[in-house]
C-alpha positions in Angstrom: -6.5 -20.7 14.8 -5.8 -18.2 12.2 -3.4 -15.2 13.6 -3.9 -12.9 10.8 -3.9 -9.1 11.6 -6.2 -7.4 9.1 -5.5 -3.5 8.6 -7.9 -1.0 7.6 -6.1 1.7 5.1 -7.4 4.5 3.2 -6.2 2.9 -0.4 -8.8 3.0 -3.7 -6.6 3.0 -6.9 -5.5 -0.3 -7.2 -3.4 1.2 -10.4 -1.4 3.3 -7.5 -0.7 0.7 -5.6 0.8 -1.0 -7.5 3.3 1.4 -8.8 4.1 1.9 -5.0 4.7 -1.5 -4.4 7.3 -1.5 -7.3 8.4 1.6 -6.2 9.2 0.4 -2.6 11.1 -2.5 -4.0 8.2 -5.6 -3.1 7.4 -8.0 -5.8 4.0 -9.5 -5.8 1.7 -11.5 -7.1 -1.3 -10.7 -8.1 -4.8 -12.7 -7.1 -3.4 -15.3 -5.3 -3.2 -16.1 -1.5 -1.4 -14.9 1.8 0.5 -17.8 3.2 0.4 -17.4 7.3 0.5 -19.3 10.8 0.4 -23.4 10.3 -1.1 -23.5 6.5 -3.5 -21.1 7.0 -4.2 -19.3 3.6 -6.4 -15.9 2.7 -7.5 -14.5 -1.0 -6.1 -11.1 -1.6 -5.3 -9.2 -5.2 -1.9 -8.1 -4.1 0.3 -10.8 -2.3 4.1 -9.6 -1.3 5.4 -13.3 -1.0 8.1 -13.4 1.8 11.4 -16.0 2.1 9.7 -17.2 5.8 6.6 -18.1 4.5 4.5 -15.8 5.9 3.0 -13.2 2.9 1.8 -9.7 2.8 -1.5 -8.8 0.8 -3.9 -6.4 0.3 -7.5 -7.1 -0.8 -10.6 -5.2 -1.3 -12.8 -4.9 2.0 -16.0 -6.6 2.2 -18.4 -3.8 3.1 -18.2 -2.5 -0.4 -16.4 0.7 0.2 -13.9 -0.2 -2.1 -10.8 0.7 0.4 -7.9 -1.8 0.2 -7.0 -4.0 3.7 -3.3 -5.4 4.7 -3.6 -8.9 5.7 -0.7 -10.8 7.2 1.0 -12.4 10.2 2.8 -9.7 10.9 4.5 -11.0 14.0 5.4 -14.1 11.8 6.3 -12.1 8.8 9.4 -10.7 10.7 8.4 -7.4 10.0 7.8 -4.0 11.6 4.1 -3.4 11.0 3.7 0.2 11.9 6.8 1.5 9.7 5.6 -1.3 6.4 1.9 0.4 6.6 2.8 4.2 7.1 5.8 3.5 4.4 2.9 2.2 2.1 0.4 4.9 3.2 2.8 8.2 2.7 4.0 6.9 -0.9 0.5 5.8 -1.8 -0.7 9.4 -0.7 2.1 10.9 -2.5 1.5 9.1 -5.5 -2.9 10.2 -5.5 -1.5 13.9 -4.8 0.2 13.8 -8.0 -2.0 11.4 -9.9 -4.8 13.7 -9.5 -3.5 17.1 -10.0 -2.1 15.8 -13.2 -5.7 14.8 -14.1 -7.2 17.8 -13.2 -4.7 19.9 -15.2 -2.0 21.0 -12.5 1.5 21.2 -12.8 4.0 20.4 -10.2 6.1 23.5 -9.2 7.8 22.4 -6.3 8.4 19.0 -4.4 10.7 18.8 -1.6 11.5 16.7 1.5 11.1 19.0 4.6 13.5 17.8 7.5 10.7 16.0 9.5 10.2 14.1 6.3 6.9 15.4 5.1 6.9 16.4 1.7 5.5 19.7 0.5 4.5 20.0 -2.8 3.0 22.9 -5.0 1.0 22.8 -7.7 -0.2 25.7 -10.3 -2.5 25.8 -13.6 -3.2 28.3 -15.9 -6.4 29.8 -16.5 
């Protein structure tokens, strides 16, 4: 019986992701499989192998919407879900913000950290 915990995230740019990984400190593999519960083993493009055994990954969903899933164990892994997926989610977000503003010709005026931790950010262009 497989106790895998698949998690639906709003990741595309598989380039993004992973810079944030390495950003965030994970190493991992790439095209492999998640190790989890007694053996059990899952395909995914980006596995964070763990010390316990019990691996992180993300893979593309199967619907065809090309959005990234987590796949792991979690309660296995040792790890607090909710704080490892909004972690990923806010720098991945961060990351697109800038990603695509550079693309479309922005600069970046000014990036801080407000005290509730969001981050605001301005952009500008000249036209």
């Amino acid at each position: 019986m497989s106790h895998f915990t698949t998690i639906k995230v709003q990741i595309k740019n598989s380039e993004v992701l992973a810079d944030v990984l390495t950003e965030l400190g994970h190493k991992f593999e790439k095209n492999t499989q998640v190790r989890g519960y007694q053996g059990d083993r899952v395909n995914a493009e980006y596995v964070i192998r763990r010390q316990n055994g019990y691996d992180i990954g993300f893979r593309k969903k199967e619907d065809g919407d090309d959005n990234y899933e987590i796949i792991s164990d979690f309660s296995m892994a040792r790890m607090n879900q909710l704080q490892f997926v909004n972690e990923i989610q806010q720098k991945y977000a961060h990351k697109m913000l800038l990603t695509m503003a550079e693309d479309r010709g922005y600069t970046i005026e000014v990036e801080e950290v407000m005290e509730d931790g969001a981050v605001r950010v301005v952009v500008g262009r000249w036209i």
